[in-house]
Backbone as numpy.savetxt, mean C-alpha at the origin, in Angstrom:
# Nx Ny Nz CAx CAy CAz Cx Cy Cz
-3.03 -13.42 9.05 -2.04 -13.95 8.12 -1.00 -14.75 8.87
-1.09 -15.84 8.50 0.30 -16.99 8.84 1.54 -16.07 8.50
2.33 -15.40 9.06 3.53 -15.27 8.81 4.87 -15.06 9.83
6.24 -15.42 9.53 6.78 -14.81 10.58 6.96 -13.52 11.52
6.71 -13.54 12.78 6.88 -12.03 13.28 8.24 -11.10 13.25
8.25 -9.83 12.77 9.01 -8.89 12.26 9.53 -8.62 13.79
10.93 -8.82 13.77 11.44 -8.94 15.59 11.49 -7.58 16.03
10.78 -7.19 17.27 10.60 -6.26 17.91 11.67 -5.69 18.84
12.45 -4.22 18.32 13.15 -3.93 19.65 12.68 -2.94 20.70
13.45 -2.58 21.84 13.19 -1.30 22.60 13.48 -0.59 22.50
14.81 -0.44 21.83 15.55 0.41 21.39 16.70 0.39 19.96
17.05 1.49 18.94 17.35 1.10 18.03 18.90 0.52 18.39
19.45 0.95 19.69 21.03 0.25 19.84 21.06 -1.25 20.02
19.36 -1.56 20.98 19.40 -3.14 21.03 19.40 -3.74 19.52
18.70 -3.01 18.90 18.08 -3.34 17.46 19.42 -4.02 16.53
20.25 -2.76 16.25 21.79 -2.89 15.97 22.39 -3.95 16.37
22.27 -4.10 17.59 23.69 -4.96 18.49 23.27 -6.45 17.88
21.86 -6.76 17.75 21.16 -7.82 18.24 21.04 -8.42 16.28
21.20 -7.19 15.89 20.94 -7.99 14.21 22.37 -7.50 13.19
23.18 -7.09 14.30 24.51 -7.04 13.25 25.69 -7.65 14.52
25.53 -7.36 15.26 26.54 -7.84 16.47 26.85 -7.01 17.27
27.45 -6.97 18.75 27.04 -6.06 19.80 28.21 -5.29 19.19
29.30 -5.41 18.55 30.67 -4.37 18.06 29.85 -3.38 17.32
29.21 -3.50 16.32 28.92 -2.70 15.11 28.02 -1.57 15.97
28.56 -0.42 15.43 27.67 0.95 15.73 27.46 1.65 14.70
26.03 2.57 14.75 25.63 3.75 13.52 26.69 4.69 13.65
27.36 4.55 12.63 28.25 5.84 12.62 27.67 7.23 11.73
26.98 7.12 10.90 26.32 8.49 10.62 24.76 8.19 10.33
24.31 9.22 10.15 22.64 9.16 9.80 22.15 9.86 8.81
22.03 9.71 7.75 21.64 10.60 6.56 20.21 10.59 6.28
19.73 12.18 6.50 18.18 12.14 5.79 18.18 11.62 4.38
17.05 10.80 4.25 16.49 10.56 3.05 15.19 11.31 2.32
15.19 11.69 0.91 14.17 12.60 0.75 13.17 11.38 0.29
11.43 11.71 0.35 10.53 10.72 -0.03 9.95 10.97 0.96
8.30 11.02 0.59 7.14 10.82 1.61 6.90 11.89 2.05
5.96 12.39 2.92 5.30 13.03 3.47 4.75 12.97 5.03
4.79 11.54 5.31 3.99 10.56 6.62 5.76 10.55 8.01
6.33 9.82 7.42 7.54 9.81 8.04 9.04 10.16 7.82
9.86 10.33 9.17 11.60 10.82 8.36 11.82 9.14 8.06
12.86 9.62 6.99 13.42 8.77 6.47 14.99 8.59 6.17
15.79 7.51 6.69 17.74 8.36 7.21 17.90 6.81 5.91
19.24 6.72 5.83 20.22 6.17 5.71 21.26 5.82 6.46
21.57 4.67 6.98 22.30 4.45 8.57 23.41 4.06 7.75
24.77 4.45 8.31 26.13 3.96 7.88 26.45 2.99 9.07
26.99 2.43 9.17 27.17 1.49 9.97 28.77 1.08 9.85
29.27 0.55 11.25 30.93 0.77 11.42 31.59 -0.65 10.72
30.55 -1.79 10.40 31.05 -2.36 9.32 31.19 -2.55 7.89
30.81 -1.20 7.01 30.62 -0.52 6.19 29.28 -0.86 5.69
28.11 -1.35 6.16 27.05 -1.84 5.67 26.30 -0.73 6.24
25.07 -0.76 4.40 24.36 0.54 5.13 22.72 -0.49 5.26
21.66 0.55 6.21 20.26 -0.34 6.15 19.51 1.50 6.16
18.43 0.81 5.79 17.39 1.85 5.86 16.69 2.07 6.92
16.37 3.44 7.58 15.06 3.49 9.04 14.39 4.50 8.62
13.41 4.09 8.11 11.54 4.93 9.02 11.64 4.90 10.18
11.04 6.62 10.39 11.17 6.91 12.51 10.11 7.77 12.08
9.24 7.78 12.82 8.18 8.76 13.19 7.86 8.83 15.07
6.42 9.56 15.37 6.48 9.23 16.62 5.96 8.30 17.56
6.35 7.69 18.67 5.79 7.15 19.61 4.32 6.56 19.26
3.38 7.42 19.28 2.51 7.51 18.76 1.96 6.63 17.86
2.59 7.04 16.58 2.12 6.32 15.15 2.99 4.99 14.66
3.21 4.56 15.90 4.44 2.86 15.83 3.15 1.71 15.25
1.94 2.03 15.15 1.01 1.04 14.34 1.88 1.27 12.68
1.88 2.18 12.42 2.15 2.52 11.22 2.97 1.29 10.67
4.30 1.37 11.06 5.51 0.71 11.05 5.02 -1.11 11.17
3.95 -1.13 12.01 3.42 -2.57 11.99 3.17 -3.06 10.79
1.81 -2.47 10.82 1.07 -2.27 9.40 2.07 -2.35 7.98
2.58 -1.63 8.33 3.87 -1.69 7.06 4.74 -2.72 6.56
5.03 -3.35 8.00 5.47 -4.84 7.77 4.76 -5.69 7.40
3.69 -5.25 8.01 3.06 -6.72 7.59 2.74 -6.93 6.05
2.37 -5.73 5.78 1.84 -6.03 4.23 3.36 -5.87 3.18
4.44 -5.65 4.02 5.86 -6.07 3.13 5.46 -7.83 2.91
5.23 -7.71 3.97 5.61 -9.45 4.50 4.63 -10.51 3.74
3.48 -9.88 3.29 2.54 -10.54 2.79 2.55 -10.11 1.30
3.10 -9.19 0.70 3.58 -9.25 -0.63 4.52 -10.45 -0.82
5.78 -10.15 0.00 7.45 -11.37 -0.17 6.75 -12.76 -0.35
5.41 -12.96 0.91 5.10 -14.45 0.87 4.49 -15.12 -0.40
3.97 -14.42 -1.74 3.65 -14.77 -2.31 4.80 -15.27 -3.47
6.03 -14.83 -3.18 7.36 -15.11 -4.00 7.79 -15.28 -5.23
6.78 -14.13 -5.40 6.68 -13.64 -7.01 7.49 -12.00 -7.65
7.30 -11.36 -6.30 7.85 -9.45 -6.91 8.46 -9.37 -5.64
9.84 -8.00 -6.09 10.75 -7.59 -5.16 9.80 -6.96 -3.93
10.26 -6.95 -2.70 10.09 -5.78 -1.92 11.50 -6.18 -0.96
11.49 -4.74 0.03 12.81 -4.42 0.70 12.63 -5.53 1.76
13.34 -6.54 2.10 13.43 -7.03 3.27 13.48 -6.52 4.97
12.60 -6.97 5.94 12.08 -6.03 7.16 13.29 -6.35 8.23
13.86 -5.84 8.65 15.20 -6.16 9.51 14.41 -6.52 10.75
13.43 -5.27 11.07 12.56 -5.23 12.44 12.53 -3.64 12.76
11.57 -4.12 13.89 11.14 -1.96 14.70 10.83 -2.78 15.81
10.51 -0.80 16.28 10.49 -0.93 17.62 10.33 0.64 18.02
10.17 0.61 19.72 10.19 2.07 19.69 11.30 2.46 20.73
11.54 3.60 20.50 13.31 3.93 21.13 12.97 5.11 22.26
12.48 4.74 23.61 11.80 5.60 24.90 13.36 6.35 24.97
14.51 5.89 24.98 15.43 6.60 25.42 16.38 7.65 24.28
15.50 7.77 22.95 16.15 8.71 22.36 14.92 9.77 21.93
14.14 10.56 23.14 13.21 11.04 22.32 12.15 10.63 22.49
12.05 9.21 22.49 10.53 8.56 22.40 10.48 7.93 21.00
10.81 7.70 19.56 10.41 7.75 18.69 10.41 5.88 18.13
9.51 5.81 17.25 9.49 4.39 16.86 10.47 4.27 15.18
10.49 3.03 15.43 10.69 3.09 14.37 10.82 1.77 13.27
11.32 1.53 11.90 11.08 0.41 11.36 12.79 0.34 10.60
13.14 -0.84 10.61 14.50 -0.89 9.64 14.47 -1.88 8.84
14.88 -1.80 7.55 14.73 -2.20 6.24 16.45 -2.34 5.79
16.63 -3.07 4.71 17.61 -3.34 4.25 17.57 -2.07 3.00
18.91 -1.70 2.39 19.16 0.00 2.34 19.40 -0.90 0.52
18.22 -0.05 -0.04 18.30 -0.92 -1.54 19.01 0.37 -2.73
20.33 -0.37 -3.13 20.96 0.70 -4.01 20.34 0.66 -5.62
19.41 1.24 -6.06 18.93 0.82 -7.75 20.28 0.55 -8.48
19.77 -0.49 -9.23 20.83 -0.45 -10.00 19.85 -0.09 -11.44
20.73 -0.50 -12.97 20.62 -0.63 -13.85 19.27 -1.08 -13.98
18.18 -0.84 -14.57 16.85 -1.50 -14.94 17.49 -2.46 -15.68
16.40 -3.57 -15.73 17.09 -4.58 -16.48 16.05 -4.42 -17.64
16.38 -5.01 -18.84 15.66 -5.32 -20.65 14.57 -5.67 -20.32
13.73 -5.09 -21.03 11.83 -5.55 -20.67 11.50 -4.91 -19.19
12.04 -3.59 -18.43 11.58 -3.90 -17.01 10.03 -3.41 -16.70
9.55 -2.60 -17.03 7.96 -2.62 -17.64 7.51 -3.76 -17.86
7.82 -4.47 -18.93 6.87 -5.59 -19.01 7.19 -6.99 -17.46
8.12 -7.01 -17.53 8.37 -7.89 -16.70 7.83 -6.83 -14.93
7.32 -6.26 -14.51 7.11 -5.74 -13.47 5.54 -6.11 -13.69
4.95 -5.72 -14.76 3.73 -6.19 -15.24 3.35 -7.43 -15.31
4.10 -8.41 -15.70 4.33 -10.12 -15.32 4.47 -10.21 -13.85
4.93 -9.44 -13.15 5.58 -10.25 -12.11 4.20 -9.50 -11.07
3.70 -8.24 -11.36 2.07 -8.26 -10.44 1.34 -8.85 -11.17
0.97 -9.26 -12.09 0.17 -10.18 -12.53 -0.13 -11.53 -11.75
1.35 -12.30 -11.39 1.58 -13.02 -10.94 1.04 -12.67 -9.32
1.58 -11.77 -8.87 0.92 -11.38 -7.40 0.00 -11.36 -7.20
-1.20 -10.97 -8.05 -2.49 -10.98 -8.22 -3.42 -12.64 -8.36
-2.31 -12.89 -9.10 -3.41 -14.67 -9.26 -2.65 -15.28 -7.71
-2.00 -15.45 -7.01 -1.60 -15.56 -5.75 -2.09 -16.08 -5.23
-2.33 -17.11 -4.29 -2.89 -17.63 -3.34 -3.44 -16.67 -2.18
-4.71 -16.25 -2.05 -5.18 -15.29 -0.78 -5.73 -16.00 0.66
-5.68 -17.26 0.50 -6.40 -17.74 1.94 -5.91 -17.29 3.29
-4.70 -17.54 3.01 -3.92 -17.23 5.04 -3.96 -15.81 4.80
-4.33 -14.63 4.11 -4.78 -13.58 3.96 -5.45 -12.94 5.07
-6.46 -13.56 4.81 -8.31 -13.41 5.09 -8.45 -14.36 6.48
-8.75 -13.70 7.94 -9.65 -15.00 8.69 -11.24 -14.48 8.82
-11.67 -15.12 8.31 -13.28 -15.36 8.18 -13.88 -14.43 7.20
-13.04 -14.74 5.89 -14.07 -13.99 4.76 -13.20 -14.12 3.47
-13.34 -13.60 2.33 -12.77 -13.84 1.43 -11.80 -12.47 1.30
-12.18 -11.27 1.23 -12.00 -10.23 0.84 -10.98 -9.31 2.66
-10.71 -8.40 2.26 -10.28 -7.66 3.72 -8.59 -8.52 3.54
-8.42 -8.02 5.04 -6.92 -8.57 5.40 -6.72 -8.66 7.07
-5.92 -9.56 7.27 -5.84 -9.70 8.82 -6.34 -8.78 9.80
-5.33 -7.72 9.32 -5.54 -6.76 10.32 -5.83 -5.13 9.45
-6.11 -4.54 10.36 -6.82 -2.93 9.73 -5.37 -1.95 9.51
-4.94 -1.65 8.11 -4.00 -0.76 8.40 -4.08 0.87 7.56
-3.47 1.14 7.31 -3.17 2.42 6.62 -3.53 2.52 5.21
-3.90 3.70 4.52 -3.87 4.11 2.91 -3.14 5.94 3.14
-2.07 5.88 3.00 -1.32 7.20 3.14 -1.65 7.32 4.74
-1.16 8.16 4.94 -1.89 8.28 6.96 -2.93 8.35 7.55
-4.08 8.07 6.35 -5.29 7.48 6.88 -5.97 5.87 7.46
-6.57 5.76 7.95 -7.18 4.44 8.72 -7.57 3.91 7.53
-7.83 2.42 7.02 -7.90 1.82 6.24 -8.33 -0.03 7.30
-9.96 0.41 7.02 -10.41 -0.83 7.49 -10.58 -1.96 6.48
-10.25 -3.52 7.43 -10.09 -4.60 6.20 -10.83 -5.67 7.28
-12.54 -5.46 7.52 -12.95 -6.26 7.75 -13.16 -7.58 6.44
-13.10 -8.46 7.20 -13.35 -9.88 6.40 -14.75 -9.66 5.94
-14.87 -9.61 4.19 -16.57 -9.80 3.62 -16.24 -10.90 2.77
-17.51 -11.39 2.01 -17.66 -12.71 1.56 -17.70 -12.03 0.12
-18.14 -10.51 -0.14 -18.55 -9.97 -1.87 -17.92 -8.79 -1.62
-17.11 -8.78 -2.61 -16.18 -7.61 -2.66 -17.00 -6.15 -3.36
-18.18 -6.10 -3.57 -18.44 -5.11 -4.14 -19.15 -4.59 -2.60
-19.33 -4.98 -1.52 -19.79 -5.07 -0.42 -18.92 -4.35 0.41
-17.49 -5.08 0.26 -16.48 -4.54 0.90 -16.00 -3.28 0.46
-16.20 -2.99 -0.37 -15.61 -1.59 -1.22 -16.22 -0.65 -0.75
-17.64 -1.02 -0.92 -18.26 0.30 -0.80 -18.52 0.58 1.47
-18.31 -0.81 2.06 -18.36 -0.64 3.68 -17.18 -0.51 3.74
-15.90 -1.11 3.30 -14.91 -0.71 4.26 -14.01 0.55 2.96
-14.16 0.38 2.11 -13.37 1.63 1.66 -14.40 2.93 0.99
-15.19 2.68 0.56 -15.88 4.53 0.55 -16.97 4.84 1.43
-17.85 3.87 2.21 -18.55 4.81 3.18 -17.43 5.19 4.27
-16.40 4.65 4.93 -15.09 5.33 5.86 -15.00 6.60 5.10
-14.46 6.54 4.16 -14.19 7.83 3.09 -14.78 9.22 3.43
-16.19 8.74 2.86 -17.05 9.60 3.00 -17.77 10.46 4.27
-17.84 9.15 5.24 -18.09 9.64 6.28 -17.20 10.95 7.25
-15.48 10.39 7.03 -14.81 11.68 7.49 -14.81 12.93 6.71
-14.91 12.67 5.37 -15.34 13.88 4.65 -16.80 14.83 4.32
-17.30 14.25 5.80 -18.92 14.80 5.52 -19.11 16.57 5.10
-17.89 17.21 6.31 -18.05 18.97 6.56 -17.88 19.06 4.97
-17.51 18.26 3.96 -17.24 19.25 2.42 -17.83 19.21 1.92
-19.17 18.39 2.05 -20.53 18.21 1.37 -21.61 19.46 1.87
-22.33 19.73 0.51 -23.46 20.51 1.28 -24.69 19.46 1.15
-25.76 19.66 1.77 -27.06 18.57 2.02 -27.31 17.97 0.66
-27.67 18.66 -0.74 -27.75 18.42 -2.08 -26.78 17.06 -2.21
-25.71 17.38 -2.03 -24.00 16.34 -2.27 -24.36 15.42 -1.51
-24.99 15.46 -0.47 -24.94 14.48 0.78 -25.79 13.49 -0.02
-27.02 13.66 -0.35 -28.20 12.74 -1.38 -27.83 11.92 -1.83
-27.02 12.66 -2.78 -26.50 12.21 -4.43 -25.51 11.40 -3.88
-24.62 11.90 -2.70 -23.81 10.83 -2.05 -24.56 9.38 -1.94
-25.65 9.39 -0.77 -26.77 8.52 -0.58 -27.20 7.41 -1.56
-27.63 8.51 -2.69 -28.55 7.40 -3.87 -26.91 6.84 -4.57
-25.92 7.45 -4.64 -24.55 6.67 -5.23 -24.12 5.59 -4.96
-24.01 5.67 -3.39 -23.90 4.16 -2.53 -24.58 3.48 -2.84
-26.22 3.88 -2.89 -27.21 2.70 -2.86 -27.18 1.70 -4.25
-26.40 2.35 -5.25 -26.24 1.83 -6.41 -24.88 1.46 -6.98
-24.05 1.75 -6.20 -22.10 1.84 -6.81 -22.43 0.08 -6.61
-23.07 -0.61 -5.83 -22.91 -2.41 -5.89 -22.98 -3.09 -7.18
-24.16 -2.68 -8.01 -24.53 -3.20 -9.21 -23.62 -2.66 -10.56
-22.74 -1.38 -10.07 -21.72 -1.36 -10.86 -20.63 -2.04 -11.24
-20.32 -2.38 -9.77 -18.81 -2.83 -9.67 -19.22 -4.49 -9.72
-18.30 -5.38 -10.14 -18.43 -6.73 -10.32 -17.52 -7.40 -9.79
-18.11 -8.49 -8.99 -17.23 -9.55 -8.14 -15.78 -9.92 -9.21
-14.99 -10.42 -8.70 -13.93 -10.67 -9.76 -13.96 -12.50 -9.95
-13.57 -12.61 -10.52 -12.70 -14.60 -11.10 -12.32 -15.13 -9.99
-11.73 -14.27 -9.25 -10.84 -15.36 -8.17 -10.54 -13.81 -7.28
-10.06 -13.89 -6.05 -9.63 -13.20 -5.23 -8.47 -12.83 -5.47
-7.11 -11.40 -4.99 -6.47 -11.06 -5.20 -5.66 -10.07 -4.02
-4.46 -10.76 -3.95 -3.94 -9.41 -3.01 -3.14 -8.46 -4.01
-3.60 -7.28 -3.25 -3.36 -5.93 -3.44 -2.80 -5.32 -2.82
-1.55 -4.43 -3.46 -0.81 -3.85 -3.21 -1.39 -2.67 -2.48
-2.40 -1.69 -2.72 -3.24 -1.18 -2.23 -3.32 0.41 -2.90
-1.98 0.59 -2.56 -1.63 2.44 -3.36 -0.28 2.64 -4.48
-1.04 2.07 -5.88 -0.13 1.16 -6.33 0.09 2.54 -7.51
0.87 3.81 -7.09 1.33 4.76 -8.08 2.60 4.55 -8.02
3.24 5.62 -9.11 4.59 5.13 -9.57 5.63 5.69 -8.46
5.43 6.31 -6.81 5.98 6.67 -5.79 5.99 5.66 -5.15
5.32 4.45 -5.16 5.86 3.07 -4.38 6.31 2.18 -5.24
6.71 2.35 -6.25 7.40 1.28 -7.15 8.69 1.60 -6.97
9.64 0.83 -6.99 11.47 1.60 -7.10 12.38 -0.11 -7.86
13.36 0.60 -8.40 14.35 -0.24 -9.03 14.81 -0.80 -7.65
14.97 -2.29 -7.98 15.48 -3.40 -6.81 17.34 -3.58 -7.25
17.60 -4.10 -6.06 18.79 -4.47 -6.43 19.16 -5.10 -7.56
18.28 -5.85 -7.82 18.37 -7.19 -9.26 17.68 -6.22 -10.70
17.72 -5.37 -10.31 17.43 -4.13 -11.44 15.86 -4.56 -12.37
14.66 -4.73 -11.12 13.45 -4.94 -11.41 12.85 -4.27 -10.91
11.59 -3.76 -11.15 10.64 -3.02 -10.51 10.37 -3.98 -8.86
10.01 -3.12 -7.71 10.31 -3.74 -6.43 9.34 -2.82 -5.78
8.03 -3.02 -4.78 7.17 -2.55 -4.30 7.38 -2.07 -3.21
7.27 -1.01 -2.74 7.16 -0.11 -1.35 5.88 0.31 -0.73
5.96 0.89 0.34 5.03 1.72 1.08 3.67 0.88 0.74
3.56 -0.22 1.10 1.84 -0.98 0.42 0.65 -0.79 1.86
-0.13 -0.61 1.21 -1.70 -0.78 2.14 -2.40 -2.12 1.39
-2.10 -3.00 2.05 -2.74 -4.43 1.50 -3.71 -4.59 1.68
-4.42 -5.49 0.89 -5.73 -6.15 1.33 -6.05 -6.93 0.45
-6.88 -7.91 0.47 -7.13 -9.11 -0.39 -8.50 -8.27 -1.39
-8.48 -8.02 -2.51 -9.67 -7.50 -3.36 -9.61 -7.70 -4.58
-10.14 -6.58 -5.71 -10.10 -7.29 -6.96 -8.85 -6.60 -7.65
-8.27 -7.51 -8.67 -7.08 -6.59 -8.73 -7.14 -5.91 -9.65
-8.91 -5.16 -10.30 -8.48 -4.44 -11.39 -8.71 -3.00 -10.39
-8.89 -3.18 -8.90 -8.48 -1.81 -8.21 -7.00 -1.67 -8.35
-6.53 -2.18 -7.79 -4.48 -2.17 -8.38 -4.72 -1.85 -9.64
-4.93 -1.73 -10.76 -4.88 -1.48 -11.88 -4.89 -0.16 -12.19
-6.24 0.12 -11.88 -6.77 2.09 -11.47 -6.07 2.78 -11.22
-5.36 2.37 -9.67 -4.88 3.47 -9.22 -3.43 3.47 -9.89
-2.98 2.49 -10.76 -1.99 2.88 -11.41 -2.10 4.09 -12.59
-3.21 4.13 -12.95 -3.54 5.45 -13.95 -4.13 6.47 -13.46
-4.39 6.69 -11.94 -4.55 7.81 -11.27 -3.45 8.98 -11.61
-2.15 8.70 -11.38 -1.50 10.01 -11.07 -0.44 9.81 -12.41
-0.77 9.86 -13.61 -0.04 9.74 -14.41 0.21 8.75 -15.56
0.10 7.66 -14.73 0.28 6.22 -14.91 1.51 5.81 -15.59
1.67 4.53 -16.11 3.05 3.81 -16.34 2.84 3.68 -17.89
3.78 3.60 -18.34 3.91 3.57 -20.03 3.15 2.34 -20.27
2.78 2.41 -22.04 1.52 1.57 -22.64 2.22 0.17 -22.54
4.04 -0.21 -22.58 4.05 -1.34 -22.53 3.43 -2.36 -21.14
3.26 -1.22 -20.13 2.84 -2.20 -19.09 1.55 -2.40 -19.11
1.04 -1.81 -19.44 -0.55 -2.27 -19.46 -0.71 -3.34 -20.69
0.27 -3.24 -21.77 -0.23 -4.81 -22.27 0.18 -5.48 -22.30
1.22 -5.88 -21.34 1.86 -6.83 -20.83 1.30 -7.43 -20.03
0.84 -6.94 -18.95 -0.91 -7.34 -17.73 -1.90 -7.66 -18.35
-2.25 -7.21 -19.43 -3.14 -7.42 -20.00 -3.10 -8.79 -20.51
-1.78 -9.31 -20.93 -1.12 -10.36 -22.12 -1.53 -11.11 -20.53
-0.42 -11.12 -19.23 -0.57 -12.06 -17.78 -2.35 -12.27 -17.39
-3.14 -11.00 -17.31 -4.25 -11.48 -16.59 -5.42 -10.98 -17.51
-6.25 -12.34 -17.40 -7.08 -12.12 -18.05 -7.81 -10.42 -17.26
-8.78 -9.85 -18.45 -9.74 -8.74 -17.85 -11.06 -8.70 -17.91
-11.93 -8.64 -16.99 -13.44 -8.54 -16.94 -13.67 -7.78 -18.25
-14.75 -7.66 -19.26 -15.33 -6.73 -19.56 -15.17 -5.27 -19.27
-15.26 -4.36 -19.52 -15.67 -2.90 -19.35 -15.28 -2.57 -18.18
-13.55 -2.96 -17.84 -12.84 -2.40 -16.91 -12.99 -0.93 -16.83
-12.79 -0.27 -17.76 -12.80 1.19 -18.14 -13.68 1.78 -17.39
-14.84 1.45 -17.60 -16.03 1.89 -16.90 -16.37 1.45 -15.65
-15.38 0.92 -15.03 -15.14 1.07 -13.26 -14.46 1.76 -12.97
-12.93 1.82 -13.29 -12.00 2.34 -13.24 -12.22 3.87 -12.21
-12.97 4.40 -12.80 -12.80 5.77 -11.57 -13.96 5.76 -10.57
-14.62 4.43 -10.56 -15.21 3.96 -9.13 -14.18 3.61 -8.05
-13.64 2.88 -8.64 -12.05 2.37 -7.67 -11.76 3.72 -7.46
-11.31 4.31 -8.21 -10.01 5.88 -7.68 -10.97 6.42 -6.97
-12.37 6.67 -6.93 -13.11 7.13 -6.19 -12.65 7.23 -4.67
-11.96 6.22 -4.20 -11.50 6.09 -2.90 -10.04 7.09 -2.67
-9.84 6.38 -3.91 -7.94 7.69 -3.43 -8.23 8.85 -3.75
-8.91 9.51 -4.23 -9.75 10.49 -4.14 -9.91 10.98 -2.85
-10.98 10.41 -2.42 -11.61 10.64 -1.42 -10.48 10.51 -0.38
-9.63 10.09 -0.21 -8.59 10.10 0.90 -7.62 11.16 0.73
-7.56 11.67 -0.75 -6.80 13.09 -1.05 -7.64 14.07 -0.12
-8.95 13.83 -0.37 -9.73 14.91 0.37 -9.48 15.18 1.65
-9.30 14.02 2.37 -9.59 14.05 3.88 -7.97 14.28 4.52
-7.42 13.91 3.63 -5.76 14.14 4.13 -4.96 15.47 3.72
-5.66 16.68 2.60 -4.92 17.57 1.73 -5.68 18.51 1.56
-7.44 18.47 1.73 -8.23 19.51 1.58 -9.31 19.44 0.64
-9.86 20.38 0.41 -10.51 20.37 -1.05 -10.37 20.93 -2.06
-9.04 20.79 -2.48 -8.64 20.91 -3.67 -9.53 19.67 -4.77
-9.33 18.67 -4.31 -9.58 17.29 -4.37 -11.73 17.06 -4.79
-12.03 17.95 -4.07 -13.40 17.94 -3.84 -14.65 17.80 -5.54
-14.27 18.60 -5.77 -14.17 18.68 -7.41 -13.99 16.92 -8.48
-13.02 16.79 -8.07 -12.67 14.93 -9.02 -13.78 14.81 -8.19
-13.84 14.40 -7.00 -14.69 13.55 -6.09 -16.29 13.60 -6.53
-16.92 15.13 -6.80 -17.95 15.10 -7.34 -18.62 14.51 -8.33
-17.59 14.55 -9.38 -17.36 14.67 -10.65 -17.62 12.80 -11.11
-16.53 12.23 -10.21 -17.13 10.41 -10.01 -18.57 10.24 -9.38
-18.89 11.21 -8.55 -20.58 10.62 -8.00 -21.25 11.30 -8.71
-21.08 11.66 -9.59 -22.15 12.17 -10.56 -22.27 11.37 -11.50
-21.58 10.99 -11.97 -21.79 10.07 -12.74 -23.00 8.63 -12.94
-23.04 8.57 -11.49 -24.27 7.46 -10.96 -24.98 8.53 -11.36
């Protein structure tokens, strides 16, 4: 992806000095609640301005990459909110720990229509221009990043029903082999060999938000729906769609408001928990088998 690079520090005091001025210091640090993957503070700062930091460890500073980038490749399409990336880095002299800083977004007031207009405004993200996306394929994304704290490969394919089933459910499946017994494993087998002729190429290509439930959506400053925590990738966007009715989903005005913005294939319905099939399957491998059960329950269906 063509985009600018998210400026890298060594440390979060260079970080500070270097993007507010060498005077200004963190004067307090407030945990933030949210997530599961990383801490999350609230920085006060000695010129009364506050910003946001993700810190996790040493270690998992891909994370924080990854994270930018697909901020960065939502903003470029300049259609829906997300938090602006200040920069990261990793901090050897406090600890070891990395980290990412964001501009510190206070919700305000939803604004009139904000459902429908959040629904307009991914709609719009979706018909998007995907080329500087993708190098050498239609589908995938630059680089390989995350879906919750799992690996999330985005090789470049030319047919997205191709890509789905190589880079997002045989990965899946494969780390979740120990929960299968040999029977499951088959039915796994003959599922793959057939989930292609289910699923259907789309109209045009689409970037995707990636883990698009109502825990990465948040009120923006301008009192609009505004996207967080994304696992991008260029695919079809009636997967963004799905996983919005995975865990609850969003009231009926938004779905026909999207509906009203983008046109829909045929017999969305009857993909629909082919797609979740994957967040599924990543509940499994990240939470247990509680999860194991839904998971069946979609490959049976083939």
């Amino acid at each position: 992806m063509k985009s600018e690079a998210v400026p890298y520090f060594p440390s979060l005091d260079d970080a500070i000095a270097s993007l507010f001025g060498g005077g200004i210091k963190i004067l307090r640090s407030d945990r933030v609640a949210g997530g599961d993957i990383n801490y999350a503070y609230r920085l006060a700062l000695s010129d009364g301005a506050y910003i946001f930091m993700k810190a996790n460890t040493k270690e998992n500073a891909s994370f924080f990459a990854a994270e930018a980038a697909g901020l960065a490749a939502i903003a470029k399409t300049g259609v829906i909110g997300t938090p602006h990336i200040l920069g990261r880095g990793i901090d050897l002299g406090r600890g070891g720990y990395s980290f990412l800083l964001m501009e510190f977004i206070k919700s305000g007031e939803r604004v009139s229509g904000y459902w429908e207009t959040f629904a307009y405004e991914l709609a719009a993200m979706h018909r998007a221009e995907t080329a500087n996306f993708v190098d050498g394929g239609i589908y995938g994304f630059s680089g390989d990043n995350y879906i919750g704290a799992g690996g999330q490969e985005n090789v470049p394919y030319e047919s997205w029903t191709a890509f789905f089933r190589d880079c997002r459910l045989v990965p899946q499946f494969k780390r979740a082999v120990n929960y299968f017994s040999t029977a499951e494993l088959k039915k796994i087998d003959r599922f793959l060999e057939k989930i292609e002729s289910v699923l259907v190429e789309p109209e045009f290509p689409s970037l995707l938000h990636g883990d698009l439930w109502s825990g990465n959506v948040m009120t923006g400053n301008n009192g609009k729906a505004w996207l967080i925590d994304p696992a991008v990738y260029v695919g079809h966007a009636e997967a963004d769609l799905a996983m919005t009715e995975l865990f609850g989903g969003f009231p009926g005005v938004f779905y026909d408001a999207y509906k009203e913005a983008m046109s829909m294939q045929p017999e969305y319905s009857s993909r629909r928990d082919f797609y979740n099939l994957y967040h599924l399957l990543n509940h499994l491998n990240l939470f247990g088998r509680t999860y194991l059960p839904s998971v069946m329950r979609i490959v049976n269906k083939l």
